[in-house]
C-alpha positions in Angstrom: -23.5 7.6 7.8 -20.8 8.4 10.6 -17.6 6.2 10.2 -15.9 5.8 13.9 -13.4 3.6 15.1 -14.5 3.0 18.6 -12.5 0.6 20.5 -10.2 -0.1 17.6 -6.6 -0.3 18.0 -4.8 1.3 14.9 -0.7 1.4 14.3 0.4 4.0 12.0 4.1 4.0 10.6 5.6 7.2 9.9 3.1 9.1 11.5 5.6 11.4 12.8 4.6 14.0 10.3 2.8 14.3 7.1 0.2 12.3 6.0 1.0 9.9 8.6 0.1 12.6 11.1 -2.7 13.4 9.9 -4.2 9.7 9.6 -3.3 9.4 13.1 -5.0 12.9 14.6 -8.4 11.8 12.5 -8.4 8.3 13.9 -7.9 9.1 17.2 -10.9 12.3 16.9 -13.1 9.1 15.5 -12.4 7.2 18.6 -9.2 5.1 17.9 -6.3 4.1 20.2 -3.7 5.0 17.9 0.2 3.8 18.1 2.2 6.9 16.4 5.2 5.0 14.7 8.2 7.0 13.4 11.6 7.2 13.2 11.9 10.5 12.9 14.9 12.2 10.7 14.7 13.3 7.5 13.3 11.6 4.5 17.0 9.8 3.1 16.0 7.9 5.9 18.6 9.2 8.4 18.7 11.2 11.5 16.5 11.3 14.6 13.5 13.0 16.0 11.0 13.4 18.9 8.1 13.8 15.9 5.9 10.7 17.3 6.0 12.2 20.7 4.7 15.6 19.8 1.8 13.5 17.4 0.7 11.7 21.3 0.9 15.1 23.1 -1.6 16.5 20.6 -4.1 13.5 20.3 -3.5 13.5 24.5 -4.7 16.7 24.8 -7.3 16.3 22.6 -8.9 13.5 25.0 -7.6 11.0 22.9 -5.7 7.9 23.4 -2.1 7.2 21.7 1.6 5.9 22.8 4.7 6.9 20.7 7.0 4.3 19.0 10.5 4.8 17.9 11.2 1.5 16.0 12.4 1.0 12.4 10.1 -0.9 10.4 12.9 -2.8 8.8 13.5 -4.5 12.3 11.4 -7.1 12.6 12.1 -7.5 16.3 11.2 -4.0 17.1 7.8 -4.2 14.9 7.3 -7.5 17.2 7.7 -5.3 20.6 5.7 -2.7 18.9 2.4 -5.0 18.2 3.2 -6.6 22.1 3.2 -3.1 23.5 0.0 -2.2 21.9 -2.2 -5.7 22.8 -0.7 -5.3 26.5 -2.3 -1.4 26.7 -5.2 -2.3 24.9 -5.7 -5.8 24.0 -5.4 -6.2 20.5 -4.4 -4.4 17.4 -7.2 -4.1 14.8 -6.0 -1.6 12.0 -2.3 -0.9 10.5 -1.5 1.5 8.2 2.0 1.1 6.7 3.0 4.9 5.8 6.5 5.0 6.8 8.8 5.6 3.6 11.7 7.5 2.4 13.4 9.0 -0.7 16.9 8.6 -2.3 15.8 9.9 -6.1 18.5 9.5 -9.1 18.7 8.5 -12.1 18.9 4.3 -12.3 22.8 5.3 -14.3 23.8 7.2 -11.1 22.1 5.1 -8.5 24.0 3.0 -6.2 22.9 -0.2 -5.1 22.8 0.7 -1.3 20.5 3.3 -2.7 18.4 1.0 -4.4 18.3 -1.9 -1.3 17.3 1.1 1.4 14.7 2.4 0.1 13.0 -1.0 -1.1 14.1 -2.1 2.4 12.0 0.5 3.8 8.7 0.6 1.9 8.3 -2.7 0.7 10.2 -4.8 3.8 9.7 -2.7 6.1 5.3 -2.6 5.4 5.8 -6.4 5.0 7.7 -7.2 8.6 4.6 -4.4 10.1 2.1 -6.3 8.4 3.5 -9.6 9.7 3.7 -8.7 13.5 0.1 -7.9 13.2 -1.1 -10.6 11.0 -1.5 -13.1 13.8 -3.4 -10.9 16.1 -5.7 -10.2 13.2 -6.6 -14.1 12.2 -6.9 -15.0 16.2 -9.4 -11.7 16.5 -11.1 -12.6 12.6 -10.3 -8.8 12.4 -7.7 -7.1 10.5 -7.8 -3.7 8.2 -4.4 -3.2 6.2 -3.6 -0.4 4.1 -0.4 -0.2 2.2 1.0 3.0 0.7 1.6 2.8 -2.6 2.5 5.9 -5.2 1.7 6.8 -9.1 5.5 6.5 -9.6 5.0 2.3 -8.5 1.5 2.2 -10.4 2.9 4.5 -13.6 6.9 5.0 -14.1 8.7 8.4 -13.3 12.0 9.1 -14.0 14.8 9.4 -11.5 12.7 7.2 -9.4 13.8 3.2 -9.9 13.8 2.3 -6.5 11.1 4.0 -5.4 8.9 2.5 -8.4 10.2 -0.8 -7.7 9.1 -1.1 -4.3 5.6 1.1 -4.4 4.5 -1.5 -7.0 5.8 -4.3 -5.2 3.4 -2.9 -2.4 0.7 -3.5 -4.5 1.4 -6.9 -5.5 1.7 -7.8 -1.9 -1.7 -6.2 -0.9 -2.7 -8.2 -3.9 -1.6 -11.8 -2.1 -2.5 -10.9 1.6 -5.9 -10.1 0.0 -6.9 -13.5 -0.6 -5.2 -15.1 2.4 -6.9 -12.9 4.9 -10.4 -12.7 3.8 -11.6 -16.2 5.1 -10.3 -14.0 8.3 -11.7 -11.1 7.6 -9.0 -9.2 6.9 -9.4 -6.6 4.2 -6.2 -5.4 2.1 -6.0 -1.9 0.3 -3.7 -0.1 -1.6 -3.5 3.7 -1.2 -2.2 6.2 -3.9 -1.2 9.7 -2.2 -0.4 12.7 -3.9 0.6 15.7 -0.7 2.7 18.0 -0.1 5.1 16.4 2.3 8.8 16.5 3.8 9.1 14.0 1.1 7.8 16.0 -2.4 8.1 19.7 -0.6 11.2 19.9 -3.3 9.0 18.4 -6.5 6.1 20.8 -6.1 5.9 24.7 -6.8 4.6 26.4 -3.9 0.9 26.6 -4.4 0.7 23.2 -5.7 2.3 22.2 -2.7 -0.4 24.1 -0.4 -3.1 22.5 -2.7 -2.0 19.0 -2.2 -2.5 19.4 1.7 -2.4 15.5 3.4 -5.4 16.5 5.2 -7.2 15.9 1.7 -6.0 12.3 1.6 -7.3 11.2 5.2 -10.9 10.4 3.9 -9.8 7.8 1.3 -7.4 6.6 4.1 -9.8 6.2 6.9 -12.3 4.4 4.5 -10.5 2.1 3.4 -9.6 0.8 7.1 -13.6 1.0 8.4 -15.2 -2.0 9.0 -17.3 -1.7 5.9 -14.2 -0.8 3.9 -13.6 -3.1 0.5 -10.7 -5.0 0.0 -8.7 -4.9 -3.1 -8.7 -1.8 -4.2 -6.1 0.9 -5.6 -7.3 4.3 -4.7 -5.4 7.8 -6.0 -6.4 10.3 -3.8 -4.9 14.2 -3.5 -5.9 18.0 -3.5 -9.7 17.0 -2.9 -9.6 14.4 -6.2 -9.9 10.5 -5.3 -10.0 7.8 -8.4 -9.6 4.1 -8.6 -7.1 1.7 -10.4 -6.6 -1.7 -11.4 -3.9 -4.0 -13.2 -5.8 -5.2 -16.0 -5.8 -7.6 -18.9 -7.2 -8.0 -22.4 -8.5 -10.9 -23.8 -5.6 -13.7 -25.1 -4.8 -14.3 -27.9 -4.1 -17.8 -28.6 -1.9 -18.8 -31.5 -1.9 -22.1 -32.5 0.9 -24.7 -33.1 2.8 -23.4 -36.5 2.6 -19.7 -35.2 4.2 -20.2 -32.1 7.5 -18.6 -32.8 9.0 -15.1 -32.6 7.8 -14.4 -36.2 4.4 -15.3 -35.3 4.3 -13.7 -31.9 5.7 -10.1 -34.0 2.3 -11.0 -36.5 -0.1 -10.8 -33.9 1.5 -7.7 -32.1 -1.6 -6.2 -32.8 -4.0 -8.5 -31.6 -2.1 -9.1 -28.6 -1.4 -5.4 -27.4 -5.0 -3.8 -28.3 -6.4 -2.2 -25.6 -9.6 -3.2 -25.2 -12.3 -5.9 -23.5 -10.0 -5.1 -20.7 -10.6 -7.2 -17.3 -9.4 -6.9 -13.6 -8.4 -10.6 -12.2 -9.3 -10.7 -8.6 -6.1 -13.9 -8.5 -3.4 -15.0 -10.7 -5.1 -17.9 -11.3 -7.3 -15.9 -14.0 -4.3 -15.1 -16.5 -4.3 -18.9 -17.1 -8.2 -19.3 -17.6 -8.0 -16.3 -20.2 -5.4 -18.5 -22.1 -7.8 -21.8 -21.8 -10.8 -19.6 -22.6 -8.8 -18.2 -26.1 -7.7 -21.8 -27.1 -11.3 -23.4 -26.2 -12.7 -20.6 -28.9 -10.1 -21.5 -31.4 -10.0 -26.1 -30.6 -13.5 -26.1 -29.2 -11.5 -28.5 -26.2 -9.4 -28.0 -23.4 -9.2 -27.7 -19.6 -11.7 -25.6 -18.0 -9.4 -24.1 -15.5 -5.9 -23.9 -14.2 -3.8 -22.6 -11.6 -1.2 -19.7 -12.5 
């Protein structure tokens, strides 16, 4: 089965270099109109380049179609004039990926809050003001393909990396949300995991790990996951030619009733409560409540059938 994104319209943040680059060569080789976003600088988030230029240049002289754009994502007003630029070349904007992102790693002792704001600023904000300019166009065209860029360090914890975390998760929470409220719009939401060797990580990798994580091996998971017949709601790893799924899960409540419901009785039931099995993947909020109701039905045998989280 060939994938192609004829006549799409596809924004790319941060496609300067790195994987963003490389999302934006393939999609414009698959037929794409691609707007090559970035700032440029270097990955604190500071400085300025002519990276986004050079990314049109090439897909130009590959017969392709793409126009450069030097706004910040955390200007909502410049994302606005981004998503106006692209509908009034091509008509409409059909697929964002939100890449753009920088690093300011410390430990959370030596961290300063500027250091913190920025970079959550940039990769959570900054995806959600992109995402917002181009949520409109996708509900009036019933036509939308999102993907966020999340990272292992949001989805699992590493150290020196608080801010980061913070808002890479917080990426995922909000793919979560838009999810639900676009698909009556047919709007599909992902969440994307890289692991590359980037201007961002070219300091955290040896060498030839760094030439085995190449971006170019992220780009199929990428480019799925904004087809038309991608899913929607899904965490995807992908990196060095390896691609996995994840979920936020649940197990099974345990429901405690009336004389156990204090800190001593919570402690007893540690156990129970923690155990890592007859896990589940909730599709809404809404199911952490009916897992409650469902424990207390088995223990009373009464209860509401459902409730709202």
């Amino acid at each position: 089965m060939s994938i192609d994104f004829k006549d799409k319209v596809a924004i790319v943040t941060g496609a300067g270099g790195g994987l963003g680059r490389e999302y934006a060569l393939e999609l414009a080789r698959r037929g794409a109109k691609v707007v090559v976003n970035d700032l440029g600088g270097a990955r604190n988030g500071t400085g300025h380049s002519d990276m986004a230029l050079q990314v049109v240049e090439e897909i130009e002289k590959a017969g392709g179609e793409a126009m450069s754009n030097g706004g910040s994502v955390t200007e909502y007003e410049q994302m606005e004039k981004m998503v106006a630029d692209a509908k009034q070349k091509w008509g409409g904007v059909h697929i964002l990926i939100n890449n753009a992102g920088v690093l300011r790693d410390k430990t959370f002792h030596k961290m300063s809050p500027e250091d913190f704001e920025f970079v959550v600023k940039v990769h959570l904000t900054g995806s959600a003001f992109v995402t917002k300019a181009c949520w409109e166009t996708f509900r009036e065209q019933a036509y939308g393909r999102v993907l966020m860029t999340a990272s292992s360090t949001g989805l699992f914890g590493n150290f020196g990396q608080a801010n980061y975390g913070a808002a890479k998760l917080g990426l995922a929470g909000l793919t979560k949300t838009l999810q639900l409220e676009g698909a009556k719009y047919n709007i599909r939401c992902n969440t994307l995991s890289p692991v590359a060797g980037t201007r961002m990580t070219e300091d955290l990798f040896p060498e030839e790990a760094f030439k085995l994580f190449d971006p170019v091996n992220v780009v199929p998971a990428a480019l799925y996951l904004v087809s038309e017949d991608a899913p929607t709601n899904a965490i995807v790893g992908a990196g060095a030619g390896g691609y996995h799924s994840a979920w936020t899960v649940m197990n099974d409540a345990v429901w405690l009733p009336d004389g156990q419901r204090t800190v001593e009785g919570f402690a007893d039931n540690w156990d129970k409560i923690s155990e890592f099995s007859n896990l589940k993947a909730p599709q809404s909020g809404s199911e952490q409540s009916g897992a409650i109701l469902t424990a207390m039905q088995k223990v009373t045998g009464t209860g509401p059938s459902s409730a709202r989280g």
